[in-house]
Legacy VTK file of the C-alpha trace (Angstrom):
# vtk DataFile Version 3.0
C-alpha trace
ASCII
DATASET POLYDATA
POINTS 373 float
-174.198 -2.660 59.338
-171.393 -0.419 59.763
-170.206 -0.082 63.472
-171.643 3.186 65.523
-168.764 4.988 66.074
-168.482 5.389 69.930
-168.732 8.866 71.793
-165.987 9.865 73.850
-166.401 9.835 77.468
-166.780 13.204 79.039
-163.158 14.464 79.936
-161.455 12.026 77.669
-160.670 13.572 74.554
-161.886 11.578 70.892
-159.211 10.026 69.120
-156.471 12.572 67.288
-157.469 15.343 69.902
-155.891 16.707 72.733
-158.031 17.584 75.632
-157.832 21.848 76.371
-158.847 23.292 79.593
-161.646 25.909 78.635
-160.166 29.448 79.592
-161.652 31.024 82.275
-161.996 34.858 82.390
-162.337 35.748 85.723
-164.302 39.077 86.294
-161.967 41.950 86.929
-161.716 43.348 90.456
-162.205 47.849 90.510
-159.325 49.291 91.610
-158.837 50.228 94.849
-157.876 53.739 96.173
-154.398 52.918 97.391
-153.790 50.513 94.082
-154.520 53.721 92.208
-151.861 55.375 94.031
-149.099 52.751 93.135
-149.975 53.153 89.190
-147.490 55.356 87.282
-148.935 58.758 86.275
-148.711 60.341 83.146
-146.246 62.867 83.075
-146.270 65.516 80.678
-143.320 66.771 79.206
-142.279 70.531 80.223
-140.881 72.461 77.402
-138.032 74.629 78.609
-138.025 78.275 79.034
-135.680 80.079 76.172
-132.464 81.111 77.020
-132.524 84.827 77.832
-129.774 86.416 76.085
-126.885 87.703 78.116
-126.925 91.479 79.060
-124.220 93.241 78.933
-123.557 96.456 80.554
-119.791 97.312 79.099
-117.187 95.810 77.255
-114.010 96.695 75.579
-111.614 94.906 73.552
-107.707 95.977 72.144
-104.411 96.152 73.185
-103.188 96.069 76.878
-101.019 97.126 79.416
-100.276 96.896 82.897
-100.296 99.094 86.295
-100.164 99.717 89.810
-98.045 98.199 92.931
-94.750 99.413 94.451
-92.524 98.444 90.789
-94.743 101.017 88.768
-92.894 104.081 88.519
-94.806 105.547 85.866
-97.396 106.552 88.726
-96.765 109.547 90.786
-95.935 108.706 94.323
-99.243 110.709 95.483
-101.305 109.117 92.592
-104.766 107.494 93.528
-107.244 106.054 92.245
-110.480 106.821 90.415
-112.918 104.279 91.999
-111.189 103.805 95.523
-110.328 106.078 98.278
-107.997 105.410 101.132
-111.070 104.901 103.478
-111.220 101.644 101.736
-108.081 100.254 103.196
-110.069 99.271 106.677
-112.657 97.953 104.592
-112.281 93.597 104.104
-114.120 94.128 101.016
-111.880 95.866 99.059
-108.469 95.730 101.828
-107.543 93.106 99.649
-106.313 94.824 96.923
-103.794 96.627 99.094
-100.729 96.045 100.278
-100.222 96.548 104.180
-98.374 99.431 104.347
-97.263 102.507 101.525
-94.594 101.507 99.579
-91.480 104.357 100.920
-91.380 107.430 99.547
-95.384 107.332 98.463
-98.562 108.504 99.683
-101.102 107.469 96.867
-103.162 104.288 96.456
-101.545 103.494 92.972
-98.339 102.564 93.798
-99.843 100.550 97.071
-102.078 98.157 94.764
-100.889 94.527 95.333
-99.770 93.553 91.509
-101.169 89.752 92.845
-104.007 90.729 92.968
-106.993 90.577 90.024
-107.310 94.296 88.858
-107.801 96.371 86.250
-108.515 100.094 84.589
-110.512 101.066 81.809
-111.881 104.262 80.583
-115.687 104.155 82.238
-118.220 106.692 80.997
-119.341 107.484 84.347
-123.122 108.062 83.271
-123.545 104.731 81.923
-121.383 102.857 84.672
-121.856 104.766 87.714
-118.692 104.404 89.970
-120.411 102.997 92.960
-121.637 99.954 90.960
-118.258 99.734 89.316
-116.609 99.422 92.919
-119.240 96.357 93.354
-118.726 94.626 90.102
-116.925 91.476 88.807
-115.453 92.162 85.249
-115.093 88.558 82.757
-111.006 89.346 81.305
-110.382 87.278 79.154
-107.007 86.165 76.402
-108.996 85.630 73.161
-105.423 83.997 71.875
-105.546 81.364 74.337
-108.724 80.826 75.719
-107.936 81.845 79.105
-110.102 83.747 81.592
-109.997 85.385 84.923
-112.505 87.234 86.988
-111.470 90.812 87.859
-112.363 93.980 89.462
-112.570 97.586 88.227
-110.126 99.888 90.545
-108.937 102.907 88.038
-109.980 104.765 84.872
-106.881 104.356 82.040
-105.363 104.095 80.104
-105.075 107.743 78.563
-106.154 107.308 74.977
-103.042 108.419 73.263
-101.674 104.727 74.573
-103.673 102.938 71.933
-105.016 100.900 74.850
-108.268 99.852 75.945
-106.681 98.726 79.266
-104.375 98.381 81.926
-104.015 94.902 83.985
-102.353 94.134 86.992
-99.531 92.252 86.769
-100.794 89.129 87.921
-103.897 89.191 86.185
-101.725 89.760 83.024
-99.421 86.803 83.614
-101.975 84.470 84.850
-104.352 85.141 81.431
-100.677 84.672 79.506
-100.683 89.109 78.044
-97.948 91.040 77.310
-97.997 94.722 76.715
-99.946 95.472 73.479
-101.747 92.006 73.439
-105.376 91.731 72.721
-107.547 91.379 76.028
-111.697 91.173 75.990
-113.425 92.230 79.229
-117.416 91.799 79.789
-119.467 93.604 82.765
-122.794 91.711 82.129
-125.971 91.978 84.077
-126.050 88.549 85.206
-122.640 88.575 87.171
-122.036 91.706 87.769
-123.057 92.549 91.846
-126.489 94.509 92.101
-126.450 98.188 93.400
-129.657 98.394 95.412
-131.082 101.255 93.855
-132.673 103.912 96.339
-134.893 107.149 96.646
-132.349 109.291 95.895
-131.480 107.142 92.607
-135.178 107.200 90.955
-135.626 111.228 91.274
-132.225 111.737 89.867
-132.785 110.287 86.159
-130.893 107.774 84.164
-127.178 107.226 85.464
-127.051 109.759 88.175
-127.199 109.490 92.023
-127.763 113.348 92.437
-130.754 114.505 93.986
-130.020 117.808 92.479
-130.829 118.989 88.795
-127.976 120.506 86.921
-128.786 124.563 86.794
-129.520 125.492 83.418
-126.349 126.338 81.608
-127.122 128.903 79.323
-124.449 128.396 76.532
-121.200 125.705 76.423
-118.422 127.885 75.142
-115.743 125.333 74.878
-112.665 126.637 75.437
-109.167 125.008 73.934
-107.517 125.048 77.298
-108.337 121.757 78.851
-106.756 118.241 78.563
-107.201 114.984 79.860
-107.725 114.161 84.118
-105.921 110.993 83.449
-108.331 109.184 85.298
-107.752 111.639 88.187
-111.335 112.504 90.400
-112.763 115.082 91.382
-112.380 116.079 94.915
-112.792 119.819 95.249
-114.341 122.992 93.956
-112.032 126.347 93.487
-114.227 129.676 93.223
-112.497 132.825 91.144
-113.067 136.346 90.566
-112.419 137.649 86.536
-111.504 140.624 87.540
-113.156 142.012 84.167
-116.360 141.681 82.324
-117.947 138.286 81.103
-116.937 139.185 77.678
-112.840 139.432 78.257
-113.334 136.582 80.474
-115.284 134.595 77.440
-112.482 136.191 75.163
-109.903 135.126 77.287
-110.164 131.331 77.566
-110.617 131.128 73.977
-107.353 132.941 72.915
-104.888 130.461 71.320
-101.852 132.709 72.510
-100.799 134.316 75.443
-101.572 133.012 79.265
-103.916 129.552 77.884
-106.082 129.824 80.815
-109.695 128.815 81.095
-111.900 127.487 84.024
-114.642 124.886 83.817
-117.660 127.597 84.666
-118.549 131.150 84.377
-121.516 132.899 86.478
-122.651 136.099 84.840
-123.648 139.057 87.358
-126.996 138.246 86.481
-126.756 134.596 87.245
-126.635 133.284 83.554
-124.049 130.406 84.015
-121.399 129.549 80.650
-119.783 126.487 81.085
-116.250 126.072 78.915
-114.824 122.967 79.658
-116.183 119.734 80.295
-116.233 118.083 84.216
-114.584 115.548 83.240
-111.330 117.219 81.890
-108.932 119.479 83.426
-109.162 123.173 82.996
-106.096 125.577 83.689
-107.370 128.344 86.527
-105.474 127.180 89.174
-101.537 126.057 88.933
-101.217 123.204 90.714
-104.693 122.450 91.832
-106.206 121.649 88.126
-106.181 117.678 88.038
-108.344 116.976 90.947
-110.582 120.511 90.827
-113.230 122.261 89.345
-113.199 126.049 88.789
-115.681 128.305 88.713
-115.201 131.773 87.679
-117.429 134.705 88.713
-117.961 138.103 86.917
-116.900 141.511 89.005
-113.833 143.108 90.134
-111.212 143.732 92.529
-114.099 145.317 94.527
-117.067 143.970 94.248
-119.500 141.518 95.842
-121.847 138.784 94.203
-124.675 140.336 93.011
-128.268 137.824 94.598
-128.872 136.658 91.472
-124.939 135.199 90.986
-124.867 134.009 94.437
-128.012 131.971 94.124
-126.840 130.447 90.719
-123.511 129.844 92.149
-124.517 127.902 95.290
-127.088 126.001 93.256
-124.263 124.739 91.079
-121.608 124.013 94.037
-125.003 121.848 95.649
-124.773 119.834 92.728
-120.952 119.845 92.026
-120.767 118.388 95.663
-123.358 115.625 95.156
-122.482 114.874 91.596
-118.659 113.921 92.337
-119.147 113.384 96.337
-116.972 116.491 97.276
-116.624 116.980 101.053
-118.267 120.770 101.677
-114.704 121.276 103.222
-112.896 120.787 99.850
-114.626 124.531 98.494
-111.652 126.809 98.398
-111.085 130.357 97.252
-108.277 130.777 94.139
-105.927 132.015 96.280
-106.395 128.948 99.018
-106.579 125.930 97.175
-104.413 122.944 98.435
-101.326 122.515 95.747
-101.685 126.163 94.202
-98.066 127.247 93.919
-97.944 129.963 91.445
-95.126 132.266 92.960
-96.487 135.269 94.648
-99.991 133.648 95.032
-102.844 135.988 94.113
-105.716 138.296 95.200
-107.857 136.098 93.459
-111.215 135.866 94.253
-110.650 139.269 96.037
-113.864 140.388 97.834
-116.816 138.585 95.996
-117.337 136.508 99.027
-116.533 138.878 102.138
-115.069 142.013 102.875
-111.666 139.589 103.920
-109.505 137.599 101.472
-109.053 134.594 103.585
-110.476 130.995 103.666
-112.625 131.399 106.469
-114.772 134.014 104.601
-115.429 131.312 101.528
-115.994 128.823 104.206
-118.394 130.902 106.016
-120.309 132.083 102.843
-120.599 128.278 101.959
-122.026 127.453 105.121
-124.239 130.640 105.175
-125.512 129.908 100.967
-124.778 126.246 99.793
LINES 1 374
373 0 1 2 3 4 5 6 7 8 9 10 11 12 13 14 15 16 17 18 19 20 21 22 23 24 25 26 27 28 29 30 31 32 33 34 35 36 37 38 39 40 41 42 43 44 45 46 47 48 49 50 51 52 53 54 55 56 57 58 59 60 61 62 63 64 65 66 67 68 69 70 71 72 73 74 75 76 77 78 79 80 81 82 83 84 85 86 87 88 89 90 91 92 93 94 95 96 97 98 99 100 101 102 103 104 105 106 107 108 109 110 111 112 113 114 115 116 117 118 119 120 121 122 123 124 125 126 127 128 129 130 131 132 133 134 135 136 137 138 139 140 141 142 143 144 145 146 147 148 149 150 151 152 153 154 155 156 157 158 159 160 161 162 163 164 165 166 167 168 169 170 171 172 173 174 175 176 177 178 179 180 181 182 183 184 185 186 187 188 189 190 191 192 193 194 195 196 197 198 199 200 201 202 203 204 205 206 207 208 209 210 211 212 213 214 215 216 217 218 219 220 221 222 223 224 225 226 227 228 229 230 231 232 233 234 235 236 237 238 239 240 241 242 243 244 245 246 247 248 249 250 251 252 253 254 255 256 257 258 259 260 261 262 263 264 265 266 267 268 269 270 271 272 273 274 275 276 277 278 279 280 281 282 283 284 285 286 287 288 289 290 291 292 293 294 295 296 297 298 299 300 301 302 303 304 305 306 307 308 309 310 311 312 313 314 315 316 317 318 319 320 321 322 323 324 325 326 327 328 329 330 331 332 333 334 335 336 337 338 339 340 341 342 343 344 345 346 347 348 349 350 351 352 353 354 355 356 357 358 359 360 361 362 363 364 365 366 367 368 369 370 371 372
């Protein structure tokens, strides 16, 4: 009888087996609220915002040049500049740019630039880049040749086109980005580092890319006339008033005659109030020797004796209201022909005779201005 095989004690494992521990599961404790609040919580990923592409508000490229400061004889002694009067010297936003005192021998902010300093001049189309925000903006220059880059600021419009140039540097802006005369430069206005103009009532009636409260009077026909050239970045800063002495047709005639005197003026009022304009604002007219770089003219119709007709005078005040706010003329800087700061034609004239008063004399245009514009 074959032995009976023998069961293992309890705990003791039978022969050629290894005694395992059963596996206990122990029952899983819920979460508390401040456990939950250690856990890691899913994050979901944020997918960036696409770049917004850079706007830019001007830029030029071409050859260069440079300007300004006490060595730059090339600008008149009494030159200024376009974007910059001399009110801004006691300003510490822009006193900078300056030299202490006027070089000897000058009276014009050109020649008192500091070369040092970061400058430049281009030619701005004032209706796209309105002056005041050029005054507040930062310009990117850069040397496409070398890679280098400065920031600048606008000061001056230049240089004149027959140049060939897109630009005129200061000489330490030119030597810092590495340019010589006739070198390639870039420079970028965008909207994203250029200085905000805060824009304000007077802004949103006038219309795109003017600060004029006014609207331009109706100009019934441009006439251009041949007589004009370039302001050579020269502003505006007063308003001459003229008498033709004839009818609007020999005055028309007149300023479009390729020989004798070459005269013109930028406007013409009609005795019935019908305004011609001939040459642009923004050149320089010949009615008044000596006074054309910096002045507008305005012509109107009669003769030796007469008087502005209601009609004339209405048109003509309407446009010296907006001449004034358009280019920021002090209502001081209105002068008669025969008045007008820098006229120096030998002899003077009777010019604009009696339109405005029954005296020729500056007090009777200033009193008529005060009395109608």
């Amino acid at each position: 009888m074959p032995p009976r095989k023998r069961k293992p004690k309890s705990g003791k494992p039978a022969r050629g087996q290894s005694l395992q521990k059963p596996r206990v599961t122990k029952k899983a404790k819920s979460p508390s609220r401040k456990s939950l609040s250690k856990l890691p919580r899913k994050v979901t990923a944020v997918r960036p915002l696409p770049a917004q592409p850079e706007e830019i508000l001007f830029r030029a490229e071409g050859k260069m040049s440079t300007f300004g400061g006490p060595q730059d004889l090339g600008m008149a002694a009494n030159e200024d500049l376009a974007l910059f009067t001399k009110a801004d010297l006691q300003n510490p936003k822009y006193a900078y740019l300056f030299i202490p005192a006027p070089p000897p021998g000058t009276s014009g902010l050109g020649r008192r630039l500091n070369p040092d300093r970061y400058y430049f001049a281009c030619r701005w189309n004032y209706a796209e880049t309105q002056r005041e925000f050029l005054r507040r903006a930062l310009a990117r220059v850069e040397n496409p040749a070398n890679g280098r880059v400065a920031d600048a600021r606008p000061v001056d419009w230049g240089p004149h086109p027959s140049t060939g140039r897109v630009a005129d540097l200061s000489p330490g802006l030119a030597a810092a980005l590495g340019l010589d005369t006739d070198d390639i430069v870039r420079i970028t206005i965008s909207a994203r580092r250029a200085i905000p103009v805060k824009p304000s009532l007077r802004m949103s009636r006038a219309g795109h890319g003017s600060s004029n409260p006014h609207a331009k009077p109706v100009i019934k026909q441009f006439i251009k006339s041949p007589h004009c050239s370039c302001r050579n970045g020269a502003s505006i800063d007063k308003i001459v008033l003229h008498c033709t002495e004839g009818s609007l047709a020999s005055a028309l005639a007149e300023f479009q005659k390729t020989d004798g005197r070459q005269v013109s003026a930028h406007y013409v009022i009609d005795r019935n109030g019908d305004i011609y304009q001939m040459v642009s604002d923004s050149d320089r007219s010949n009615h008044c020797m000596g006074a054309n770089q910096n002045s507008i003219g305005i012509e109107h119709v009669g003769s030796e004796t007469d008087s502005l007709t209601a009609p004339q005078a209405a048109a003509s005040a309407a446009l010296i209201r907006w001449l004034l706010e358009q280019y920021h003329i002090p209502r001081t800087n209105i002068f008669g022909h025969d008045f007008a700061p820098g006229y120096c034609r030998p002899g003077g004239t009777s010019c604009p005779d009696k339109l405005f008063g029954s005296v020729h004399s500056q007090s009777t245009i200033a009193a008529w201005v005060e009395a109608n514009v």
